[in-house]
C-alpha positions, -999 to +999 in steps of 0.1 A: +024+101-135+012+068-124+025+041-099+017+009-094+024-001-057+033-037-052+014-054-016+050-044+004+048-012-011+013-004-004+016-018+035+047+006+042+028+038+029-001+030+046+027+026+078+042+059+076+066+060+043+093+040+070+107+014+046+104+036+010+131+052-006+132+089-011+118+089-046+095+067-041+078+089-014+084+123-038+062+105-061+035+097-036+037+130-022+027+148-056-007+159-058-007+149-095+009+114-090-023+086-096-013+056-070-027+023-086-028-012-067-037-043-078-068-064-067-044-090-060-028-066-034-059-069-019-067-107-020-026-114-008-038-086+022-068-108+030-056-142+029-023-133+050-045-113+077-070-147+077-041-167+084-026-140+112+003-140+092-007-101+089-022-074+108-038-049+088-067-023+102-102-034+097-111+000+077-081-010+053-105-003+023-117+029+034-080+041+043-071+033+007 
């Protein structure tokens, strides 16, 4: 299966799973489940970090 994760989706997994529902985390859990994310994910997560608006970790590209 294949899952596109949205930028609040992708920032909560990345947290720990703490704001996800159950399902959502069975899916990302699954070995066979292919996570997808959008390069706009990533150009939202740049501008909002340039802006302090969001802190992500510098080694956000290697942890994805």
């Amino acid at each position: 299966m294949r899952i596109l994760l949205d930028t609040h989706a992708l920032l909560w997994w990345l947290d720990g799973y703490t704001h996800l529902p159950p399902k959502v985390l069975a899916l990302l859990k699954k070995g066979q489940t292919i996570v997808l994310v959008s390069a706009v994910t990533a150009w939202e997560i740049s501008i909002k970090k340039a802006l302090g608006k969001l802190k992500v970790p510098d080694d956000l590209e290697a942890a994805l």
